[in-house]
N, C-alpha and C positions, 0 to 999 in steps of 0.2 A: 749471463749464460747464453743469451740471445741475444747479443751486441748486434752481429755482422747481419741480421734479420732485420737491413732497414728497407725501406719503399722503393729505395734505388735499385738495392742490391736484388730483392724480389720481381720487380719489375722486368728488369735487365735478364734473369732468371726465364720468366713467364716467354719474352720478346724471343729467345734461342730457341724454344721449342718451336717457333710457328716456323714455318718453311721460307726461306729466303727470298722465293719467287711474292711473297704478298709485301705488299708494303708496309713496314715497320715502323717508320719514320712517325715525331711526334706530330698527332694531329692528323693520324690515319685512324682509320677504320677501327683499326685489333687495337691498336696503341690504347686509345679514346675508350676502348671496352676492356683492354686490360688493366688500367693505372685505378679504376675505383678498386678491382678486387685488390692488388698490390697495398693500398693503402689500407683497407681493412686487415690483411693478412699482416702489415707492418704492425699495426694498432693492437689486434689477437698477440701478438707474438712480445710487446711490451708488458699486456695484462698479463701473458703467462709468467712470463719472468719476474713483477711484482709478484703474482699471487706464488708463487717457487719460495721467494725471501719469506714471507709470511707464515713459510709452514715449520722454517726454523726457528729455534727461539734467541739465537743470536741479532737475525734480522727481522723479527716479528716484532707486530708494533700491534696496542689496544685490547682488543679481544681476541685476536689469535694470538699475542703474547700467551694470555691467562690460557688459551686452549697449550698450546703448545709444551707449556709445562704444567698440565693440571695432573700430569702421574705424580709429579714428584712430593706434591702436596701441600704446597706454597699457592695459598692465594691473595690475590690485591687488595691490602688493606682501603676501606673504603673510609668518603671524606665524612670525619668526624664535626659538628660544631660546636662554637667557644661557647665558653663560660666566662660570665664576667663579674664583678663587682659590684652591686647598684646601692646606693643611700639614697632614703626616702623620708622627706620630713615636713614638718605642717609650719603652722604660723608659730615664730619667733624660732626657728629651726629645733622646732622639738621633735623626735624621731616618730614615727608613723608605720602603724604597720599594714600591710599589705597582701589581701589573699593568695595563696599559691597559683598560678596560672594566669594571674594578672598581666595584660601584655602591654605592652609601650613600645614607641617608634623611636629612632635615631635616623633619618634618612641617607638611605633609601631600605634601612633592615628593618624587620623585627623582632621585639623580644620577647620573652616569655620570664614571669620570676618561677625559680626552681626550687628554693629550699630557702629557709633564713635560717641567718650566722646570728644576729641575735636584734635587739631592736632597732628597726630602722636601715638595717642592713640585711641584705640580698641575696642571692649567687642567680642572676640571670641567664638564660640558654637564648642566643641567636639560634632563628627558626630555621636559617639560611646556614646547609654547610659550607667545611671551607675558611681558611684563611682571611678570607675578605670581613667576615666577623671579629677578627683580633685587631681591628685599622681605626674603629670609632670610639670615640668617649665623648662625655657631655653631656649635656641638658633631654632627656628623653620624655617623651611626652606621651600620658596615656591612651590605649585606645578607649576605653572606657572609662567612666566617672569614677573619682574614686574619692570618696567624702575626706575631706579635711588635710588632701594631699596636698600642698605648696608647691614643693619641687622633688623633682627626681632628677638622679646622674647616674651616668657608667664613671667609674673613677676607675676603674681596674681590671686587666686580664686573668683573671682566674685559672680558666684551663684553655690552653690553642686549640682553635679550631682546625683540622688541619683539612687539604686538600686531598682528593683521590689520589692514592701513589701511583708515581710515573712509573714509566714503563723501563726507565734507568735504573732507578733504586729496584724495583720488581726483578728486573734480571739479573741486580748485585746481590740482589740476597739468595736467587736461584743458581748463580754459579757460585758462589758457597760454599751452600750446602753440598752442591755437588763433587764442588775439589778438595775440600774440607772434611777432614772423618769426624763424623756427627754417629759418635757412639757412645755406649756404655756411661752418660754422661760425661763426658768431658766437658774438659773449658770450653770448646767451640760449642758443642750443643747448649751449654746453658748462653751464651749469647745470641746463638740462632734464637731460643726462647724466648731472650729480652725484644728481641729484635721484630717478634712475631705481634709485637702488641704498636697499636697507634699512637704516634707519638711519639715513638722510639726511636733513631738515628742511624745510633750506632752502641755498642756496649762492649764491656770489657769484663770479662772474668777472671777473679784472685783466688787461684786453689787456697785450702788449707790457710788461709787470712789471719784466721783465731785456736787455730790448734786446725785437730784431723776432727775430719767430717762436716768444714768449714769453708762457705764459697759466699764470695761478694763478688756483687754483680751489678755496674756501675755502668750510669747510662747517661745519654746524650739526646737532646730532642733532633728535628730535621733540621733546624740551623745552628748544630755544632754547641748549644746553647745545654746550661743545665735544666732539666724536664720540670714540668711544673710538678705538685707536688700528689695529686691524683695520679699524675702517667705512674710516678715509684711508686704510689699504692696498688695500683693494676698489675704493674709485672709482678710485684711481688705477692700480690693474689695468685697470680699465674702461676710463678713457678714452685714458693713453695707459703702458702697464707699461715701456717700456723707457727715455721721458725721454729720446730719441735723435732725434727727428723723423721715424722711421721709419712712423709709421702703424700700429703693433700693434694699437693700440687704436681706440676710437670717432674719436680724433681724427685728421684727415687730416695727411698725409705735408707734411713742414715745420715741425708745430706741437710744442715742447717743454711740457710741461704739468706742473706741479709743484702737487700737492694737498695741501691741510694744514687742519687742524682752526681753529677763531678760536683766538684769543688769549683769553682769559677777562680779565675785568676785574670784582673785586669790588665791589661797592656796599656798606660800611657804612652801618648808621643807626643812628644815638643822639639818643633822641629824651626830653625832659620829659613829662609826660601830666598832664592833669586829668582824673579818671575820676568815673562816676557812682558811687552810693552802692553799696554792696556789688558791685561789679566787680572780678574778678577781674584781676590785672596777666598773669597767664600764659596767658588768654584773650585778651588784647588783643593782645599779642605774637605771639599765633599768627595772629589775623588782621590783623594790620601787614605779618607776614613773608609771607602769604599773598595781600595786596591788591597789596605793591611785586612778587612776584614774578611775579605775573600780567601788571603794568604792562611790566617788566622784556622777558618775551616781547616782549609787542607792539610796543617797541622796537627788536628783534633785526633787523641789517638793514634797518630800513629809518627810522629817525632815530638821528640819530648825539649825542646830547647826552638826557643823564638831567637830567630838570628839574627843579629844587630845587622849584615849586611843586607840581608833579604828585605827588613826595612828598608831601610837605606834604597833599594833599588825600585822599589815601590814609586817611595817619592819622587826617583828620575824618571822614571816610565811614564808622570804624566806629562803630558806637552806642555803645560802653560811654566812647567818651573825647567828652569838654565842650571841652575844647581845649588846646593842648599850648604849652608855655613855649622851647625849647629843644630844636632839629633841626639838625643835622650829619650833613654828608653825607662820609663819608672827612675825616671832621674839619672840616671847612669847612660855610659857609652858601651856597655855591655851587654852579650846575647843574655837570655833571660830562659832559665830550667823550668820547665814544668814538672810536676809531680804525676805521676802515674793516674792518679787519680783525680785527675785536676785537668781544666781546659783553658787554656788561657783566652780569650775575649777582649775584643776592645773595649778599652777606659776612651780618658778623655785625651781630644786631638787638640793641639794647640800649633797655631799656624803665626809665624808673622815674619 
């Protein structure tokens, strides 16, 4: 908005007004008195135009994001933490029980136990939210004495912990709502619904699924992945807990609503390669497994057929390979359908 508002331009500005008879030249007088103010009024003139972007919520970023759209009644789901898996067990690995609130280290986390699954097993809460909690497992060590303990582990992700939502996902679901008729329950609102809870991605709504008065509502975690198995307990607390058409929940009085995670569907690739001279093949593999999985996402929901060539072009795009003899996709040379309800995900990469 304020592009042509630079230090030159201002300066140059300033320099016309003073009378011609005074010496203007740099390294006079006025010159030397006028170039500080010029350069603060260039510097004022960039903050306005930052602070301008921010008041929109197209270009708003953080906390004037969330101001910017707090009419609309969408706020930033905040960063949840993991749950995990823990076994606990004494001499000759006999199973061991363990107080509730008991904490133990994996460095550099903390954990906390939260409930037991039965003896000798767990469900642990990292103290710490956020992502960074779903990355460790192994040998955890307690912070306190605990008679007749042996050994403890994380062997398992339970529930993701997830990170504060970005200010990208934050805006996708605020223009939405807004372009999207979020009425009278429709399909869109009951997805806006799924969507509203942590953990949740993206969702998909099946009118009339099981007869009238019948909605599934089928969800995706934030990496395209099926949700653990508390997120589908949560939405479905949300929208409707009792499954009776009573209206507990978000959904109105009539509607049965049954939520459930996709269906996964793996993608194997086994692929030929011709590689450049001193190319590493477990390099290549790591970015094969990293280009289909990205493709993979942007799949998710919304085209239903994995395509043999979009593969294919994966594996060319990375530098270390010349071009590849032999691609199989689940065994075949063919693109590959997904199910409505179902997300396809990487299997296993096979390189040689």
């Amino acid at each position: 908005m304020f592009e042509e508002k630079t230090y030159e331009f201002i300066l140059e500005r300033m320099l016309e007004r003073v009378p011609d008879s005074i010496d203007k030249r740099e390294g006079s007088i006025i010159y030397d008195a006028l170039a500080p103010s010029a350069a603060e009024l260039a510097q004022m003139y960039l903050d306005l135009d930052y602070f301008v972007n921010l008041r929109f919520a197209e270009t708003a970023t953080g906390e004037y994001l969330d101001r910017s759209i707090a009419w609309s009644g969408i706020t930033r789901k905040q960063a949840t933490k993991a749950q995990l898996l823990g076994v606990f067990s004494g001499k000759d690995a006999v199973p061991v029980e363990v107080p509730l609130g008991s904490r133990f280290s994996l460095d550099p986390l903390n954990y906390k136990v939260l409930k037991r699954i039965e003896a000798g097993r767990y469900v642990l809460e990292c103290e710490s939210s956020g992502k960074e909690g779903n990355r460790r497992f192994g040998a955890l060590l307690p912070l306190e004495y605990l008679e007749g303990l042996v050994k403890a582990e994380l062997i398992e992700l339970f529930v993701p912990g997830e990170d504060t939502e970005s200010d990208e996902s934050l805006f996708t679901r605020y223009r939405e709502k807004i372009s999207r008729p979020l009425t009278s329950a429709n399909r869109h609102q009951y997805e806006f619904w799924a969507r509203e809870n942590t953990g949740v991605g993206k969702a998909k709504a099946f009118p009339l699924w099981n007869g009238p008065g019948t909605v599934k509502v089928v969800l995706l975690d934030n990496e395209m992945r099926a949700p653990a198995a508390p997120v589908v307990e949560e939405v479905q607390k949300y929208i409707d807990p009792t499954r009776d058409g009573m209206g507990e929940g978000a959904a109105p009085v009539g509607a049965v609503v049954t939520v459930m995670g996709a269906l996964e569907v793996p993608i194997d690739v086994d692929v030929k390669v011709t590689l450049l001279n001193g190319a590493g093949i477990d390099g290549v593999k790591e970015a094969i497994e990293q280009g289909v999985s990205r493709y993979l996402k942007e799949l998710a929901m919304a085209d239903p057929l994995v395509r043999y060539n979009r593969i294919a072009n994966v594996i060319l795009d990375v530098p270390a390979v010349i071009d590849y003899e032999i691609l199989t996709l689940n065994g075949g040379t063919e693109s590959i359908p997904v199910d409505s309800e179902s997300v396809a995900v990487l299997g296993t990469v096979t390189v040689s």
